[in-house]
C-alpha positions as CSV (number, residue, x, y, z in Angstrom):
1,X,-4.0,3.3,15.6
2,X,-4.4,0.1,13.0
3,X,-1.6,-0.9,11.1
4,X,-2.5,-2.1,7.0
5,X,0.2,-4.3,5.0
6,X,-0.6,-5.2,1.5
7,X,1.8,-7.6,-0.3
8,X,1.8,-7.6,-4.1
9,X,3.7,-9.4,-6.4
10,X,4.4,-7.4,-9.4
11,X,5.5,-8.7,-13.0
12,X,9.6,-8.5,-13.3
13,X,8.9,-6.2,-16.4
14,X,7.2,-3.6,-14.5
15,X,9.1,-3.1,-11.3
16,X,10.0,-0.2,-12.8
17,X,6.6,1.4,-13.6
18,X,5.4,0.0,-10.3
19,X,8.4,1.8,-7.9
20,X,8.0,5.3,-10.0
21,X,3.9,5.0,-9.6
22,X,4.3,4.6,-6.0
23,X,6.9,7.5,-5.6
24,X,4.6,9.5,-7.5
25,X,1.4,8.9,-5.1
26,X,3.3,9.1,-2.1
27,X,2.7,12.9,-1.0
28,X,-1.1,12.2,-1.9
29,X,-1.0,9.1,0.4
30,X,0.4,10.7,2.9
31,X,-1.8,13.6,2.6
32,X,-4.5,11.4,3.2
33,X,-7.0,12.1,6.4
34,X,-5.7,9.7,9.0
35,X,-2.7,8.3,7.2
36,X,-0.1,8.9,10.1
37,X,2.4,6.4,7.6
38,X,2.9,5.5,4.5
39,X,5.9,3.7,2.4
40,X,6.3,0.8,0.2
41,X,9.5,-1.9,0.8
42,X,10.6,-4.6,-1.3
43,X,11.5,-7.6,-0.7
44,X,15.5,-8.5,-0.2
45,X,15.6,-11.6,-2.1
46,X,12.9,-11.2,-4.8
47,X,12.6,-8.4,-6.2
48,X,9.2,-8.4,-7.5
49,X,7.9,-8.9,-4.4
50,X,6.6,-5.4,-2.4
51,X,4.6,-4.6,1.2
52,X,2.7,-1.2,1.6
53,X,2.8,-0.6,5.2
54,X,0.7,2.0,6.5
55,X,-0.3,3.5,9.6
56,X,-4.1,4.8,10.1
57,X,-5.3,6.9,13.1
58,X,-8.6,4.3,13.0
59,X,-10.8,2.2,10.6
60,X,-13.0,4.7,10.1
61,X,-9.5,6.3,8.1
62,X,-9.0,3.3,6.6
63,X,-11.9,2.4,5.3
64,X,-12.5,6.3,3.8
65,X,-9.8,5.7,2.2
66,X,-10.4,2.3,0.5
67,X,-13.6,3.8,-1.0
68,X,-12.0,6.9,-2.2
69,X,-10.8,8.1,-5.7
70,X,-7.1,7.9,-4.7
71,X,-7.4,4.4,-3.8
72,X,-9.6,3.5,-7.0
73,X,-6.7,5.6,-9.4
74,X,-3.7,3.7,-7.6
75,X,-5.3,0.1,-7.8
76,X,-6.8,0.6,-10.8
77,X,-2.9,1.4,-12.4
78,X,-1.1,-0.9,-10.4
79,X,-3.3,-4.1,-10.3
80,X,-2.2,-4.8,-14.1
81,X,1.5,-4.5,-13.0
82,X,0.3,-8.2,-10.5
83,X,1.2,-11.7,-11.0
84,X,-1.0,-13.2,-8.8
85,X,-3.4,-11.7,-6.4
86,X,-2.6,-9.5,-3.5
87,X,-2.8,-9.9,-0.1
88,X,-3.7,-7.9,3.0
89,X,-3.6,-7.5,6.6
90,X,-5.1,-5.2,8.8
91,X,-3.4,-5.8,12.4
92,X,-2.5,-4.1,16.1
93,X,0.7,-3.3,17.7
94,X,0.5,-5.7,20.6
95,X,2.8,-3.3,22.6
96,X,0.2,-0.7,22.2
97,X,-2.8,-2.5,24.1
């Protein structure tokens, strides 16, 4: 299992847009092959700040899925909702070695 965190930073005017996009893709996310978890939090202090944190069975998951059409629909709508540029992680458990 691999662990994927994406921060984005998303303009104060489209919090809105961005939170009801990403309750709408949810099911499809997490009907994804090898998506074992999916959600999106936001930040406690500033509120235009949001993590995806997902849970993939492997790479191989992950990597399908960053070349699929889902991906392409949801970064394709919410990359114009972005003040700056997003960043991402792909990382272990250490408790699971």
């Amino acid at each position: 299992m691999i662990t994927r965190i994406v921060k984005v930073s998303v303009h104060d005017s489209k919090i809105d847009d961005f939170v009801s996009f990403m309750e709408s893709v949810r099911d499809h996310m997490l009907a994804f092959n090898g998506c074992e978890h999916w959600e999106v939090l936001n930040d406690k202090t500033n509120k235009n700040i949001f993590f995806s944190y997902s849970i993939w069975k492997s790479e191989k998951e992950l990597e399908a899925y960053k070349y699929s059409t889902l991906y392409k629909q949801i970064w394709s709508t919410c990359k114009q909702w972005f003040t700056k540029e997003s960043q991402a992680w792909t990382v272990d458990n250490i408790f699971d070695k």
